[in-house]
C-alpha positions, 0 to 999 in steps of 0.5 A: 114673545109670550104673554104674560097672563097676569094683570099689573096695575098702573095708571095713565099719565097722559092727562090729569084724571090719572085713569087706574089701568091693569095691563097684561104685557107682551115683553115690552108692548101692552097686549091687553089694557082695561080700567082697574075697577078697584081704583079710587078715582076713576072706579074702572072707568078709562077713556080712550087714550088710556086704552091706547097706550101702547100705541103712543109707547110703540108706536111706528112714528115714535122718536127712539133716538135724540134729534139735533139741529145743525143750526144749534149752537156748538155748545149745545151740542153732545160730544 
């Protein structure tokens, strides 16, 4: 994959204070992550769970597929 240079703006949404971000993305993982200073709330200012967001999207003991449990009832369960 290649990295794409530009910076798109988004924002954290793992707590409440909804830091501004910029990312630079490298297909579907972050290659670059950095406070948006032109953000009203939090002015460029990013904690460090905002910083790794990639690691919480692609991380390695991340769930990809749904678990269902035996014990469940059947009329839980998808066909």
């Amino acid at each position: 994959m290649t990295v794409d240079t530009a910076w798109h703006k988004s924002a954290c949404i793992l707590c409440e204070n909804n830091c501004g971000i910029q990312i630079q993305t490298d297909g579907r993982r972050f290659a670059k992550i950095r406070g948006d200073k032109g953000h009203v709330a939090t002015g460029g200012y990013t904690c460090n769970t905002a910083l790794r967001l990639d690691h919480y999207q692609n991380g390695g003991t991340r769930l990809t597929t749904t678990i269902l449990s035996s014990a469940m009832p059947s009329t839980f369960r998808l066909p």
